[in-house]
MIBA-616982 format. One record per residue: residue number from 1; residue in three letters; x, y, z of N, C-alpha, C, CB in turn. Coordinates in steps of 0.2 Angstrom, whole numbers, plus 5000, padded with zeros to 4 digits. Each point is the difference from the previous one (the first is absolute). Glycine has a CB too. Layout:
<bakes>
(NUM "ALA" (X Y Z) (X Y Z) (X Y Z) (X Y Z))
...
</bakes>
This chain:
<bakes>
(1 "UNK" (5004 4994 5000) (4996 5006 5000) (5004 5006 5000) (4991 4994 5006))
(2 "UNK" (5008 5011 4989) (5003 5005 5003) (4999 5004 5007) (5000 4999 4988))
(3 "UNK" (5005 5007 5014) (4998 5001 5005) (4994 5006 5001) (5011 4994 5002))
(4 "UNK" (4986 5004 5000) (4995 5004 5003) (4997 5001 5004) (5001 5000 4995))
(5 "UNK" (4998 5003 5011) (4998 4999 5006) (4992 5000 5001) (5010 5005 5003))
(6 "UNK" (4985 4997 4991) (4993 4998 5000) (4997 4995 4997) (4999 5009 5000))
(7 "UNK" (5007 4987 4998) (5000 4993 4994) (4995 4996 5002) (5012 4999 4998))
(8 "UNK" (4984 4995 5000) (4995 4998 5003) (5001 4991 4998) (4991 5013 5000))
(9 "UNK" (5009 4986 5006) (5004 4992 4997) (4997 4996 4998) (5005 5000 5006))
(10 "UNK" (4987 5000 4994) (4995 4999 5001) (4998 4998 4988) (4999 5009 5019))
(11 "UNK" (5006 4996 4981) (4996 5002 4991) (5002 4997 4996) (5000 5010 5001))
(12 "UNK" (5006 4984 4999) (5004 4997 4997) (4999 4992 5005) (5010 5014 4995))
(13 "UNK" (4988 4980 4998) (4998 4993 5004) (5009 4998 5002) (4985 4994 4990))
(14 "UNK" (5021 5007 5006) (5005 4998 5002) (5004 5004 5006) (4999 4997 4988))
(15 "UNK" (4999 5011 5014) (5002 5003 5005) (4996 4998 5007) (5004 5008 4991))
(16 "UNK" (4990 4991 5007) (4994 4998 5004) (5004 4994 5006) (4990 5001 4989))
(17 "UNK" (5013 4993 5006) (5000 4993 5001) (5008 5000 5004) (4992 4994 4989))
(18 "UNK" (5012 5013 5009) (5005 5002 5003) (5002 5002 5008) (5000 5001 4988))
(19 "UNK" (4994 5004 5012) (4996 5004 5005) (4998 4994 5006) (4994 5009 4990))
(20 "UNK" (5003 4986 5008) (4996 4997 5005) (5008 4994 5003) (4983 5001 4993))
(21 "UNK" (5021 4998 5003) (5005 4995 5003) (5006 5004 5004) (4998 4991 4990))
(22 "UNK" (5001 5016 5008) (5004 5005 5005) (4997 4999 5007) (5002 5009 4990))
(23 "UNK" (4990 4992 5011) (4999 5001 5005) (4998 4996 5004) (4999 5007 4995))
(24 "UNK" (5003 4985 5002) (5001 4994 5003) (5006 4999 5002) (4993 4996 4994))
(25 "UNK" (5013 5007 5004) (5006 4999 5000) (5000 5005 5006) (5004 4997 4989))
(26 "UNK" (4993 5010 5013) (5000 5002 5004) (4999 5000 5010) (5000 5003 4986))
(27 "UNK" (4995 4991 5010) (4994 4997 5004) (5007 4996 5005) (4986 4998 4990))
(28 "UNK" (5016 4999 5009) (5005 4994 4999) (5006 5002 5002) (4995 4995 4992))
(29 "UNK" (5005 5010 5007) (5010 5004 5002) (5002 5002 5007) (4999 5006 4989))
(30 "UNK" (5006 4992 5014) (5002 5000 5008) (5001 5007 4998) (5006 4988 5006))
(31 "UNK" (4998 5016 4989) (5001 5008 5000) (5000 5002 4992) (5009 5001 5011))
(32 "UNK" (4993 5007 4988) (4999 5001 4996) (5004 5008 4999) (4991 4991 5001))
(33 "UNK" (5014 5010 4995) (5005 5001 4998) (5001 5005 4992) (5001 4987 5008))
(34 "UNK" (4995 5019 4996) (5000 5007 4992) (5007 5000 4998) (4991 5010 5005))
(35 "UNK" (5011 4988 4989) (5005 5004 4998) (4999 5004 4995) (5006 4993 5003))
(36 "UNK" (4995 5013 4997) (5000 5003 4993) (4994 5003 4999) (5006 4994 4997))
(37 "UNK" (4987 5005 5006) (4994 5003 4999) (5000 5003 5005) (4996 4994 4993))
(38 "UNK" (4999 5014 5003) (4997 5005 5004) (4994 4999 5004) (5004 5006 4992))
(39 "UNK" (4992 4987 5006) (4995 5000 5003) (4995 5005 5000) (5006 4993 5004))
(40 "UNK" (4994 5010 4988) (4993 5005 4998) (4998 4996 4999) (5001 5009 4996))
(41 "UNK" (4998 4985 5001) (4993 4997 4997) (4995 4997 5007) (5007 4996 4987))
(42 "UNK" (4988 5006 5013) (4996 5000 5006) (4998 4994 5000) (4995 5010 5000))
(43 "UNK" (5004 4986 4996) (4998 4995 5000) (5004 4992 5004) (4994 5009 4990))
(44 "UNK" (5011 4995 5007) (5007 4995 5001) (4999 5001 5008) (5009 5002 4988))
(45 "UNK" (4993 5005 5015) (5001 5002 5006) (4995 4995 5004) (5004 5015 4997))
(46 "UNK" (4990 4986 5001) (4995 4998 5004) (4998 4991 5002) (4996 5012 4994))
(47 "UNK" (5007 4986 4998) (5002 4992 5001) (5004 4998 5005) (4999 4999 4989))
(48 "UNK" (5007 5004 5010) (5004 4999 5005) (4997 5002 5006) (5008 5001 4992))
(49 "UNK" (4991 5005 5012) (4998 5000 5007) (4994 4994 5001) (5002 5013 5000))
(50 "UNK" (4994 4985 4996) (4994 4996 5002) (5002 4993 4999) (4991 5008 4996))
(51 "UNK" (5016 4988 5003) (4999 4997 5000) (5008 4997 5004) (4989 5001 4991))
(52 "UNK" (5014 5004 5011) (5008 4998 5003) (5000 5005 5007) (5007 4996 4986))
(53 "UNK" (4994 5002 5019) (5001 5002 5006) (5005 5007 5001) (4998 4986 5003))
(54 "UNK" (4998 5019 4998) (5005 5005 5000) (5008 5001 5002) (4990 5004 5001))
(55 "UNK" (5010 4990 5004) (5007 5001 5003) (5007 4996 4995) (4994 5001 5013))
(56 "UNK" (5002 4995 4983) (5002 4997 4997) (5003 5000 4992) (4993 4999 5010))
(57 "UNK" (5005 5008 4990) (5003 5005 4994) (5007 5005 4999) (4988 5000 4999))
(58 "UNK" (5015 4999 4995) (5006 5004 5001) (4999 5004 4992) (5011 4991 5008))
(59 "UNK" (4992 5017 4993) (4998 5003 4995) (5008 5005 4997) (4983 4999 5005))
(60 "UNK" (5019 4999 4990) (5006 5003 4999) (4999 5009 5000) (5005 4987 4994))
(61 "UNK" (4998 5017 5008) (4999 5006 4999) (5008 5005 4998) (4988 4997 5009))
(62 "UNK" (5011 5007 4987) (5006 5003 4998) (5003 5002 5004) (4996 5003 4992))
(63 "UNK" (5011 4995 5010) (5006 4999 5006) (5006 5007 4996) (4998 4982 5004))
(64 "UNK" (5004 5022 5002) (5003 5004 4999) (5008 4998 5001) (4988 5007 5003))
(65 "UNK" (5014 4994 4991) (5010 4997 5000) (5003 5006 5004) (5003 4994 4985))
(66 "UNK" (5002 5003 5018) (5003 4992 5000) (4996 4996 5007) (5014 5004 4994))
(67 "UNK" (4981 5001 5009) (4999 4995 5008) (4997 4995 4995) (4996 5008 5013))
(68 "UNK" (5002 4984 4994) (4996 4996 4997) (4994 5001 5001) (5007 4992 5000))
(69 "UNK" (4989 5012 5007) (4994 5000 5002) (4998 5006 5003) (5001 4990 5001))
(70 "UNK" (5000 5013 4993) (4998 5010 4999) (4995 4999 4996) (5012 5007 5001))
(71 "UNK" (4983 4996 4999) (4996 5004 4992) (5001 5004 4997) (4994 4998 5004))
(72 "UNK" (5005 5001 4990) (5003 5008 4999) (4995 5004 4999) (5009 4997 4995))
(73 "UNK" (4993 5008 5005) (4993 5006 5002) (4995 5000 4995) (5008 5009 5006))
(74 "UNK" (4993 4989 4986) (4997 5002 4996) (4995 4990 5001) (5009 5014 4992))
(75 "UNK" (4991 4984 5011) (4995 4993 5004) (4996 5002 5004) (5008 4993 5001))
(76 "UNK" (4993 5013 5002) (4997 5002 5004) (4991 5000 4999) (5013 5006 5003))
(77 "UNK" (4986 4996 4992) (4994 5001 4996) (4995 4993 4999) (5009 5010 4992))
(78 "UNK" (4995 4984 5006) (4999 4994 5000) (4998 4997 5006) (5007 5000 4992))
(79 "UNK" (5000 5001 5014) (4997 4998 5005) (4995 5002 5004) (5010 4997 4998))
(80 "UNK" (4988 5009 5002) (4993 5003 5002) (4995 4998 4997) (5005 5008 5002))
(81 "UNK" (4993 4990 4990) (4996 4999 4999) (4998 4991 5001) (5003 5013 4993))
(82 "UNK" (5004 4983 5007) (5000 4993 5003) (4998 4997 5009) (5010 5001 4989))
(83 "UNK" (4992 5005 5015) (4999 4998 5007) (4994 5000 5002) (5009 5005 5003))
(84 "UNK" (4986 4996 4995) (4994 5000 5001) (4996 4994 5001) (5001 5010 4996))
(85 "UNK" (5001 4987 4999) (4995 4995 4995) (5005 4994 5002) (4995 5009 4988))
(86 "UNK" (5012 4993 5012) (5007 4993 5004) (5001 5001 5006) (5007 4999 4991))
(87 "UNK" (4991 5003 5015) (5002 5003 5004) (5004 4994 5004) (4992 5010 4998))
(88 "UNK" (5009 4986 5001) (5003 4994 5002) (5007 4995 4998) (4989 5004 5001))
(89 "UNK" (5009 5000 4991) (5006 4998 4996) (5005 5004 5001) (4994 4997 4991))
(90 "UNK" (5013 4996 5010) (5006 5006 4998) (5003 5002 4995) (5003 4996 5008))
(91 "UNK" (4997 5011 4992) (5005 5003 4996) (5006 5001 4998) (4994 5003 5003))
(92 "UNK" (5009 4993 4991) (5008 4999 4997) (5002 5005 5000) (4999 4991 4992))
(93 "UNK" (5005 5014 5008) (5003 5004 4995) (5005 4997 4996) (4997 5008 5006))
(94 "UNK" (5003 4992 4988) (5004 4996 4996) (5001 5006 4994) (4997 4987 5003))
(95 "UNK" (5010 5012 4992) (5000 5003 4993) (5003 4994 4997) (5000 5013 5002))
(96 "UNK" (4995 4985 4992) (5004 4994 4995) (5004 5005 4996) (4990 4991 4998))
(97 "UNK" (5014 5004 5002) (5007 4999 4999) (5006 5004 5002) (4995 4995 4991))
(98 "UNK" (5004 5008 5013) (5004 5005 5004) (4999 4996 5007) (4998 5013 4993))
(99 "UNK" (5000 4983 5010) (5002 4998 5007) (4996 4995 5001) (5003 5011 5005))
(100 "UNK" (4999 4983 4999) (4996 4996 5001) (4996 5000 5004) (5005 4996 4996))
(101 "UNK" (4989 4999 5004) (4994 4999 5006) (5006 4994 5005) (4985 5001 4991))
(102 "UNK" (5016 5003 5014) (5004 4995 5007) (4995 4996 5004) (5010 5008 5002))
(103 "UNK" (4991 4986 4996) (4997 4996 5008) (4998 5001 5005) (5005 4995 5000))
(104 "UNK" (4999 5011 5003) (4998 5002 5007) (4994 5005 4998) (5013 4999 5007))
(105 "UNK" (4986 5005 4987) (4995 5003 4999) (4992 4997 5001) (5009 5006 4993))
(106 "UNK" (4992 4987 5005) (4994 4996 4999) (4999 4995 5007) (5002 5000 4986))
(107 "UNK" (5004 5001 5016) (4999 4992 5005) (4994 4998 5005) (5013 5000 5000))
(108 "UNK" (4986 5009 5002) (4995 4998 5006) (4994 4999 4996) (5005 5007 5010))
(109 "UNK" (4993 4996 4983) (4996 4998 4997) (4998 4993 4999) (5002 5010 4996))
(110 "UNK" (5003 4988 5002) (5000 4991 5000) (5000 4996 5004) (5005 5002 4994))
(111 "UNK" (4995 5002 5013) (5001 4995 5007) (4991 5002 5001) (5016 5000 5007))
(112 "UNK" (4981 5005 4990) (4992 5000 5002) (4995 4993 4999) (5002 5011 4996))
(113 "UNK" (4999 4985 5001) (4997 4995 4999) (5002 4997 5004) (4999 5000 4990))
(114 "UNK" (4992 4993 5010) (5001 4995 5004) (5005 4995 5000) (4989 5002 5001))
</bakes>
C-alpha cells in the first residue's frame, strides 16, 4: 500500500486478507517493536494499542548524535503527539546509520514480559 495515513484496508480483498493476519500476528505477540514508523496512520496506531499490552511496546524515536539516549529536539514534536496514545511504551532514541540501537537501551523493555 502506499503510504497513507487515511488508507482503508478494508478496500482492497488482497490488503484486506493482509490486514486481518497482521492483527492475528498482533494478537499473538509477547512485544512489539516500531522501527522506522511515525505511527500517523491511525489505523495502524489503533491496531496496535487494541491488541498488544502497552508496556509491552518499543517505539524507535529520532536520537540526538553522538549520546545513545538523548532525543533530539526536532522528536520532540513526535514524541508529544506519541505519549498520549503510548504512554507506556518505551521510547528509543536512535539515528539509522549514524549510531546504534544498544542493548542496554531495550533491555528493561525486554525483561517486561512474562
Amino acid at each position: 500500500m502506499l503510504p497513507d495515513p487515511e488508507k482503508a484496508y478494508d478496500s482492497d480483498p488482497v490488503i484486506n486478507s493482509l490486514w486481518s493476519q497482521f492483527i492475528l500476528a498482533l494478537q499473538r505477540t509477547k512485544r512489539v517493536f516500531v522501527l522506522g514508523h511515525s505511527l500517523n496512520d491511525k489505523a495502524l496506531a489503533q491496531a496496535i494499542r487494541d491488541n498488544v499490552r502497552a508496556d509491552r511496546i518499543a517505539i524507535t524515536v529520532l536520537g540526538a548524535p553522538p549520546q545513545q539516549d538523548v532525543l533530539d529536539p526536532s522528536a520532540a514534536e513526535m514524541l508529544e503527539r506519541l505519549k498520549p496514545d503510548f504512554p507506556s511504551a518505551l521510547m528509543i532514541p536512535t539515528r539509522f546509520g549514524e549510531m546504534p540501537i544498544h542493548a542496554a537501551s531495550i533491555q528493561p523493555w525486554l525483561e517486561r514480559t512474562d
